[in-house]
PALOFI-398922 format. One record per residue (C-alpha): x, y, z; residue number from 1. Coordinates in nm, 2 decimals, padded with zeros to 4 digits, always signed. Example, Ala and Ser with C-alpha at 12.3 -4.5 7.8 and 13.67 -1.06 7.14 Angstrom:
<sites>
<site><xx>+01.23</xx><yy>-00.45</yy><zz>+00.78</zz><i>1</i></site>
<site><xx>+01.37</xx><yy>-00.11</yy><zz>+00.71</zz><i>2</i></site>
</sites>
This chain:
<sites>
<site><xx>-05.32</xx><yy>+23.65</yy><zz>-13.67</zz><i>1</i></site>
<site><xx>-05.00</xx><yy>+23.51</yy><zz>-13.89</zz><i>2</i></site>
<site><xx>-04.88</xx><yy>+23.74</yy><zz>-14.11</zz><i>3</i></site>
<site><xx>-04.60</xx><yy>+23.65</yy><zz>-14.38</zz><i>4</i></site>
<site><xx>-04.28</xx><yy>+23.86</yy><zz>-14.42</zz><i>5</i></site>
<site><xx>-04.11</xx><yy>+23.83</yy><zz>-14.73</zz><i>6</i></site>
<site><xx>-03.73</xx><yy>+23.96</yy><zz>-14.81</zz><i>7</i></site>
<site><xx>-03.66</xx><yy>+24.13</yy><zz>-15.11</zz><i>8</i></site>
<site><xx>-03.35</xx><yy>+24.11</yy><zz>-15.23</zz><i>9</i></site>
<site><xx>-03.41</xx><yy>+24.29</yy><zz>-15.58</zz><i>10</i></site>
<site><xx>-03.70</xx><yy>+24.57</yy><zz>-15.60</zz><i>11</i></site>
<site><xx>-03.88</xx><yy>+24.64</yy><zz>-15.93</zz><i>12</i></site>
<site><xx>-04.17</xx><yy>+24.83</yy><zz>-16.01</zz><i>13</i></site>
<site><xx>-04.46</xx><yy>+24.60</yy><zz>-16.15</zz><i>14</i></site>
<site><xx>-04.72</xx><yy>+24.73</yy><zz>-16.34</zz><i>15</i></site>
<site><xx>-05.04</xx><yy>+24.52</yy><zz>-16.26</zz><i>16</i></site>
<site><xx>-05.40</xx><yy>+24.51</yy><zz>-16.43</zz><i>17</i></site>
<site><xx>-05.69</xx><yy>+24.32</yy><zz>-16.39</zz><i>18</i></site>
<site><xx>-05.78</xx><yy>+24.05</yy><zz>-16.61</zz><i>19</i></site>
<site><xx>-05.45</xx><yy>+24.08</yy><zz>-16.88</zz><i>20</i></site>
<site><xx>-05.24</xx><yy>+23.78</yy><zz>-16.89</zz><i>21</i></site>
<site><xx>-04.87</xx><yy>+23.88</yy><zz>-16.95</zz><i>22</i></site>
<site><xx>-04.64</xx><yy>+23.62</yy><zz>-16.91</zz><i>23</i></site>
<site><xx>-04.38</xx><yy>+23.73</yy><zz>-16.66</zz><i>24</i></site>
<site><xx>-04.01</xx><yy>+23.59</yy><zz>-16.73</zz><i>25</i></site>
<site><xx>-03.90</xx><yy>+23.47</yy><zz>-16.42</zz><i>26</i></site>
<site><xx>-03.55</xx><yy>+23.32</yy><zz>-16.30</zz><i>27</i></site>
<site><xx>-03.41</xx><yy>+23.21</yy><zz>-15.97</zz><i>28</i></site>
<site><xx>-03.11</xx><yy>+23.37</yy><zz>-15.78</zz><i>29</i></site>
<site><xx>-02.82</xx><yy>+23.17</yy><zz>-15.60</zz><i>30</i></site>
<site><xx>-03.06</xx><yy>+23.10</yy><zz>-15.29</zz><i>31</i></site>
<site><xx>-03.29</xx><yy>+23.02</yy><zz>-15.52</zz><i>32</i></site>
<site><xx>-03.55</xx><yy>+23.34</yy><zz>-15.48</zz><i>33</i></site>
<site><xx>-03.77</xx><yy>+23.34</yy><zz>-15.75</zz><i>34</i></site>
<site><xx>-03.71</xx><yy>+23.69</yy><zz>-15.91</zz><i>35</i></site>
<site><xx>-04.01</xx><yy>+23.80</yy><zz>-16.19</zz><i>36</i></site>
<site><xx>-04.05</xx><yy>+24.10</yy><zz>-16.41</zz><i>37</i></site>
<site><xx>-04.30</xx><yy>+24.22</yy><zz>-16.63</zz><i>38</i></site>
<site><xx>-04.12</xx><yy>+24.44</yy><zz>-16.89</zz><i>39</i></site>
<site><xx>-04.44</xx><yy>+24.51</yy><zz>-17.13</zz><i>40</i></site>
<site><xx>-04.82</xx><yy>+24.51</yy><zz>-17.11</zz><i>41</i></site>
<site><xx>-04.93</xx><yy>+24.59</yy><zz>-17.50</zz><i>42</i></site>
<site><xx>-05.28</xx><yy>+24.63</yy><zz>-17.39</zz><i>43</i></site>
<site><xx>-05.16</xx><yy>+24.94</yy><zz>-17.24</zz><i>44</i></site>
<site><xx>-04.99</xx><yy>+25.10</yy><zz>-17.56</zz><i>45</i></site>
<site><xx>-05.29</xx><yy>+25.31</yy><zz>-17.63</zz><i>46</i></site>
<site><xx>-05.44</xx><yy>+25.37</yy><zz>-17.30</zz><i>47</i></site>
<site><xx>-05.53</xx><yy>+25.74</yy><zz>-17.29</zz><i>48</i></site>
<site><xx>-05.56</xx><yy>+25.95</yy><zz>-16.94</zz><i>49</i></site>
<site><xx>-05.73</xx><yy>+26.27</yy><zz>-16.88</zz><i>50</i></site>
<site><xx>-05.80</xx><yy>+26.46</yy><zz>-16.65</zz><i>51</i></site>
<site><xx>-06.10</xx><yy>+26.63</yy><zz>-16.60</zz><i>52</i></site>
<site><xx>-06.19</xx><yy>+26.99</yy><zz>-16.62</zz><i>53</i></site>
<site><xx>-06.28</xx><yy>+27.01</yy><zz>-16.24</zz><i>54</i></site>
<site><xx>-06.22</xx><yy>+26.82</yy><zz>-15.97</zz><i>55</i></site>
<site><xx>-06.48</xx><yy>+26.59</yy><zz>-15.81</zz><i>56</i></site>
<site><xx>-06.38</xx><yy>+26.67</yy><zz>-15.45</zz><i>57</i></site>
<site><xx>-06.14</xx><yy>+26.94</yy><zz>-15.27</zz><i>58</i></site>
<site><xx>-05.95</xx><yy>+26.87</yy><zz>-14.97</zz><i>59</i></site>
<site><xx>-05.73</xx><yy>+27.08</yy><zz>-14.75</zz><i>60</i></site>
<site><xx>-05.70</xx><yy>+27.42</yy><zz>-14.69</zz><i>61</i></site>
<site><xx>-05.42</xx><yy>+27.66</yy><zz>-14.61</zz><i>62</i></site>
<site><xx>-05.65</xx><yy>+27.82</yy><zz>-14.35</zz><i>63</i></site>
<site><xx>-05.97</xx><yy>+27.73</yy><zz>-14.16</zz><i>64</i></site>
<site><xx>-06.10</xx><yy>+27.45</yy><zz>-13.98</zz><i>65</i></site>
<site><xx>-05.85</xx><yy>+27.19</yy><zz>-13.87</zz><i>66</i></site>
<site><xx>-06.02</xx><yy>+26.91</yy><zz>-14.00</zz><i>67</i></site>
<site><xx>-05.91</xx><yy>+27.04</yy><zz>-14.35</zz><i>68</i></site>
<site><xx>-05.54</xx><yy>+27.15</yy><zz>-14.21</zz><i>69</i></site>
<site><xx>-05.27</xx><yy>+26.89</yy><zz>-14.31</zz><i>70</i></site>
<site><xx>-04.94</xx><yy>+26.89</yy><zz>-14.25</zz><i>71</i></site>
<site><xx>-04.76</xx><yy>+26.65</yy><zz>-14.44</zz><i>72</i></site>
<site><xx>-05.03</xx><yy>+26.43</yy><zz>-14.59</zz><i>73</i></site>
<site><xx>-04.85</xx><yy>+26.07</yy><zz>-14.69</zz><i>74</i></site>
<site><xx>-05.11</xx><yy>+25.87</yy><zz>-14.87</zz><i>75</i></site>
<site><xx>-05.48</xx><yy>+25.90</yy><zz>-14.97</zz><i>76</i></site>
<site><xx>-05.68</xx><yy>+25.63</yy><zz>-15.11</zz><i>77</i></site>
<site><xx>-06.07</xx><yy>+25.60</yy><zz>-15.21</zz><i>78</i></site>
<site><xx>-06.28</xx><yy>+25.34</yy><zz>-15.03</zz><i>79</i></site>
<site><xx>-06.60</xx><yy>+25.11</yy><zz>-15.18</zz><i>80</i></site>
<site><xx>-06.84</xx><yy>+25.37</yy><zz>-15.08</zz><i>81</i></site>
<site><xx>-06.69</xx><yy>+25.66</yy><zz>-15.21</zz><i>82</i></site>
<site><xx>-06.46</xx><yy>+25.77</yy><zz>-14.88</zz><i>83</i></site>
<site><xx>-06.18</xx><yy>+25.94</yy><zz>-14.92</zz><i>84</i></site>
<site><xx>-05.93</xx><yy>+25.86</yy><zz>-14.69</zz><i>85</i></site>
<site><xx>-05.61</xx><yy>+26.06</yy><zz>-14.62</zz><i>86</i></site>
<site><xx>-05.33</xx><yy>+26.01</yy><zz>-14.35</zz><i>87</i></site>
<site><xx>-05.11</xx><yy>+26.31</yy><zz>-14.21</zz><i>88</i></site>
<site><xx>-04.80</xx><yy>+26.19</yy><zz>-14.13</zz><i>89</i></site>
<site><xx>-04.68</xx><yy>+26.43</yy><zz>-13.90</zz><i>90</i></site>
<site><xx>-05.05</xx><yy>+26.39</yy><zz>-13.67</zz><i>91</i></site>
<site><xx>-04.99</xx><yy>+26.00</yy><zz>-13.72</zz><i>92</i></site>
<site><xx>-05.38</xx><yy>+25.99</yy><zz>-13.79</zz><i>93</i></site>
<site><xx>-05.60</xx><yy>+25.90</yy><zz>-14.08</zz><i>94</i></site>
<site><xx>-05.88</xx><yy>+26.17</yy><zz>-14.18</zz><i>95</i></site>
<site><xx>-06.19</xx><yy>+26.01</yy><zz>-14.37</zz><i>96</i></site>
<site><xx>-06.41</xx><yy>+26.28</yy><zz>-14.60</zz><i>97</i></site>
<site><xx>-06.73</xx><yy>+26.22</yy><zz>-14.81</zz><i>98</i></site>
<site><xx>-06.67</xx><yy>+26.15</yy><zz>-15.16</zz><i>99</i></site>
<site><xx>-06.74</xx><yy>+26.57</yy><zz>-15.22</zz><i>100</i></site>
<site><xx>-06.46</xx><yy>+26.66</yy><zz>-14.95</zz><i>101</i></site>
<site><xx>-06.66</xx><yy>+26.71</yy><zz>-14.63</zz><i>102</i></site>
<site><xx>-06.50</xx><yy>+26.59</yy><zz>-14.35</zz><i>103</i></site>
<site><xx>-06.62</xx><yy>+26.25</yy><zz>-14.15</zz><i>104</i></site>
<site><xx>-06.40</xx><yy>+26.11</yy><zz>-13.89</zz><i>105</i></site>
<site><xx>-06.04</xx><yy>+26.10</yy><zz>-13.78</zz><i>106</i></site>
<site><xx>-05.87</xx><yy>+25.80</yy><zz>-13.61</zz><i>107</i></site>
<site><xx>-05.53</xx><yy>+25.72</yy><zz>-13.52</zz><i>108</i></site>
<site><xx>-05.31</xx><yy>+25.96</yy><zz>-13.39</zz><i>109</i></site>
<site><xx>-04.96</xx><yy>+26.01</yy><zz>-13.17</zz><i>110</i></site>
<site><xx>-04.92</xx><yy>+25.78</yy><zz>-12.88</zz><i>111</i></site>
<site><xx>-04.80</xx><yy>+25.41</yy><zz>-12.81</zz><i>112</i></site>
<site><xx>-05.16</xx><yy>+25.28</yy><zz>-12.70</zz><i>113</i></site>
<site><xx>-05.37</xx><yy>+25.09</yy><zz>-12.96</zz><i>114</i></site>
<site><xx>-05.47</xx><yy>+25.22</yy><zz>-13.28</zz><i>115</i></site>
<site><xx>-05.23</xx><yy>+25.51</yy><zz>-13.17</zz><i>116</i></site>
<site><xx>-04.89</xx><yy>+25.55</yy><zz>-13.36</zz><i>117</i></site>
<site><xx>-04.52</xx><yy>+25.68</yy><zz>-13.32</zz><i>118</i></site>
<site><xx>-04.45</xx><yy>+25.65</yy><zz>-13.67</zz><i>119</i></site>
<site><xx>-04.74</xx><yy>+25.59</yy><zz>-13.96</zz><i>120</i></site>
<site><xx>-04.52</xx><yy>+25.48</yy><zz>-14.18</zz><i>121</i></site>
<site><xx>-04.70</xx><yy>+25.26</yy><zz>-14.44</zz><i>122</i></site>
<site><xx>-05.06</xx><yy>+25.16</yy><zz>-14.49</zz><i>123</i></site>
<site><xx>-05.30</xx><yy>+24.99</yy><zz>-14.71</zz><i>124</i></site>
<site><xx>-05.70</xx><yy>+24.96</yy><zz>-14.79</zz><i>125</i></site>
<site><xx>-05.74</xx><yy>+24.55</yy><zz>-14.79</zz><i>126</i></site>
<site><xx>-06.09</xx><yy>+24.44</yy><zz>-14.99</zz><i>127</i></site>
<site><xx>-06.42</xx><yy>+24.51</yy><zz>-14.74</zz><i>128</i></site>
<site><xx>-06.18</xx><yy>+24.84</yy><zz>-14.69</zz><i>129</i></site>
<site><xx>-06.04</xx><yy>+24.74</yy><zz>-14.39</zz><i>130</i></site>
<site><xx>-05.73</xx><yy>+24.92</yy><zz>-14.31</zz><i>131</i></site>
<site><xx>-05.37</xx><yy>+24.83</yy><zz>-14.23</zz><i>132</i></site>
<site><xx>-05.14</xx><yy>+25.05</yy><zz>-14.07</zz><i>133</i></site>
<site><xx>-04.74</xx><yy>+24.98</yy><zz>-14.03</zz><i>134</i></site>
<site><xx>-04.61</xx><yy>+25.16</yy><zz>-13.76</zz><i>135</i></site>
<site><xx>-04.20</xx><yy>+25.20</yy><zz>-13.84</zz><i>136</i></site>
<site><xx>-04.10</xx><yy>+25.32</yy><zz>-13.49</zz><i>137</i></site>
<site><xx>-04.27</xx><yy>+25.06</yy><zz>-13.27</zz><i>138</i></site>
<site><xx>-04.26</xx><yy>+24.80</yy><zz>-13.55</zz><i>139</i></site>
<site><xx>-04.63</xx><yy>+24.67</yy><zz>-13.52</zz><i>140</i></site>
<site><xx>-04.92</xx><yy>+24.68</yy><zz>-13.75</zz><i>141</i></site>
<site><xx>-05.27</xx><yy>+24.81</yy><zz>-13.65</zz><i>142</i></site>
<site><xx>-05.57</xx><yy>+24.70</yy><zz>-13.87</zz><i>143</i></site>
<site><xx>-05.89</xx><yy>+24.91</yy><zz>-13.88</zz><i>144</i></site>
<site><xx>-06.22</xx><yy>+24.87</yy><zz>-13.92</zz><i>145</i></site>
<site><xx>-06.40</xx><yy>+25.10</yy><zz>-14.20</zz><i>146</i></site>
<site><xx>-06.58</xx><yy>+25.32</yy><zz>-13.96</zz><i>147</i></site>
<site><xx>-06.24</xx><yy>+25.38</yy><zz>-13.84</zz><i>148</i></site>
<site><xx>-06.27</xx><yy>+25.17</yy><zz>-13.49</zz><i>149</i></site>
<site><xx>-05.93</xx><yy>+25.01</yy><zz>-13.41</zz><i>150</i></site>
<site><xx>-05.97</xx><yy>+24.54</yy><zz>-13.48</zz><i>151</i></site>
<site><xx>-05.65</xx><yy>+24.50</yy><zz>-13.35</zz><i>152</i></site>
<site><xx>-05.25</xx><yy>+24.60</yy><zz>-13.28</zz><i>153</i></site>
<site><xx>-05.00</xx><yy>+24.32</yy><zz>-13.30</zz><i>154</i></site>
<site><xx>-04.59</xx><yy>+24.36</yy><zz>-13.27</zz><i>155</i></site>
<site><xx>-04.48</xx><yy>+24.19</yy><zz>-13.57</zz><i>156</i></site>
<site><xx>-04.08</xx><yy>+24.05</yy><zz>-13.52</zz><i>157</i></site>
<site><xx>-03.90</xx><yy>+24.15</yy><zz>-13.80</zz><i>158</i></site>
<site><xx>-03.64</xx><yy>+23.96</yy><zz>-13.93</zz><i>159</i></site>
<site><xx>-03.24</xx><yy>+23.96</yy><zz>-13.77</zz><i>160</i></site>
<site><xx>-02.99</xx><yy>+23.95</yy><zz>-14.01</zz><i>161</i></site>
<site><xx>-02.62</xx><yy>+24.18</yy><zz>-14.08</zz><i>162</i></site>
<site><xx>-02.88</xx><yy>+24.53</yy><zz>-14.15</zz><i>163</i></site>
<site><xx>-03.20</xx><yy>+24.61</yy><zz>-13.97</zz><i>164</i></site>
<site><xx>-03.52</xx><yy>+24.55</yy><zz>-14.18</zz><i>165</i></site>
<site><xx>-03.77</xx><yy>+24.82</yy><zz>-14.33</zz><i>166</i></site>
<site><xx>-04.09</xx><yy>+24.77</yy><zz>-14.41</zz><i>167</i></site>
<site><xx>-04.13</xx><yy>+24.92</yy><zz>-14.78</zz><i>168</i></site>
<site><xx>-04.48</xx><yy>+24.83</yy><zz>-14.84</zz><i>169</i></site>
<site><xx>-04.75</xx><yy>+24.63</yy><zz>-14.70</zz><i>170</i></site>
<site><xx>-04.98</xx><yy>+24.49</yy><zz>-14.94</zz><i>171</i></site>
<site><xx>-05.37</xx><yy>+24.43</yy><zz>-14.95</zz><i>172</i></site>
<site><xx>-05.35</xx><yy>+24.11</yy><zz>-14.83</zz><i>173</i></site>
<site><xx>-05.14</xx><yy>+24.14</yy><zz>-14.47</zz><i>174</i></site>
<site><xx>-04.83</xx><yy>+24.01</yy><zz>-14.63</zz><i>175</i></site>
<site><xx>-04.50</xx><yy>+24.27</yy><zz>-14.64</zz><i>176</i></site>
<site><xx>-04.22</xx><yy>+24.38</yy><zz>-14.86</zz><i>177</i></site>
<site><xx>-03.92</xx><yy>+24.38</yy><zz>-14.62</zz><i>178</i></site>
<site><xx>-03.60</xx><yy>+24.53</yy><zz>-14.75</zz><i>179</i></site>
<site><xx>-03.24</xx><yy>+24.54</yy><zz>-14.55</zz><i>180</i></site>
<site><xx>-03.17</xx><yy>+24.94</yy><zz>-14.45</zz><i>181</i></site>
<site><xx>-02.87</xx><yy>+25.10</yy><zz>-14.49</zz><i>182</i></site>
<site><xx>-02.73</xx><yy>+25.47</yy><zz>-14.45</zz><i>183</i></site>
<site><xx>-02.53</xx><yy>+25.62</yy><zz>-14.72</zz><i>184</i></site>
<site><xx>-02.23</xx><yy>+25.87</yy><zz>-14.60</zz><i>185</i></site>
<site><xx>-02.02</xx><yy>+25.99</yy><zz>-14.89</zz><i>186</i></site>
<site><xx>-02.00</xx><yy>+26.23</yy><zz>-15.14</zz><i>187</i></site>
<site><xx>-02.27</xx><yy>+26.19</yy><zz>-15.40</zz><i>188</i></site>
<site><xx>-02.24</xx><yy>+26.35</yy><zz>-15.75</zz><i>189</i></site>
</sites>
């Protein structure tokens, strides 16, 4: 499976919805890297957002079954059939509940085998809610099926350079948003 890395030498947040047509402004830097930006979306100005009077679905607890005991939950997204899927970072496993909260499945989990994790760093829902997991520590991506049954682990070389890469995101379609990482030391004010 080829997977494309890209390098991102300035990060902004975008703002994307489907079916408006905003022209983005786009110039090139001196190694001619296309930089974009969307600064306005009118159709937005009067979008209104409420939230409802009760929630559709309730998950977690602070005591009872473990199924519903998170530690540090990381991300959660909703798949085609109504899923809910949530990840605990600190199990390294994703937890899959009905659409009312009742728990399903787990998959995942600590280890180095496949469809195990050291670190579950980043991961993504890709259409036909397959599932794509970056795995910061051993630097490989793992891609799930949606009953949760592991398709495949592959290393995935990250690029050499002066700093060592981080994966910031990876995106619906396998590709990845690859930033240089640095430490800070210093006083900050």
């Amino acid at each position: 499976m080829r997977r494309t890395i890209c390098w991102a030498l300035l990060f902004g947040v975008l703002g994307c919805s489907p079916g408006v047509d905003v022209p983005p402004s786009a110039r090139y830097d001196s190694a001619g890297v296309q930089i974009v930006a969307y600064s306005h979306l009118p159709e937005l100005d009067d979008l209104e957002l409420r939230l409802a009077q009760t929630p559709s679905a309730s998950i977690g607890l602070l005591e009872g079954d473990e199924e519903y005991l998170f530690r540090r939950v990381s991300h959660a997204a909703t798949l085609s059939d109504g899923e809910i899927l949530v990840s605990d970072g600190s199990e390294a496993e994703f937890r899959a509940f009905d659409s009312s909260g009742r728990f399903l499945r787990r998959f995942g989990g600590e280890g180095e085998g496949p469809g195990e994790f050291q670190e579950l760093t980043k991961w993504v829902v890709t259409p036909g809610d397959t599932v794509l997991a970056w795995d910061g520590a051993l630097g490989r991506l793992t891609t799930f099926l949606p009953d949760g049954s592991t398709h495949g682990t592959e290393a995935v070389p990250l690029p050499k350079g002066d700093l060592p890469a981080l994966v910031w995101e990876v995106l619906p379609d396998g590709q990845f948003l690859v930033l240089p990482y640095t430490f800070r030391v210093g006083n900050f004010r």
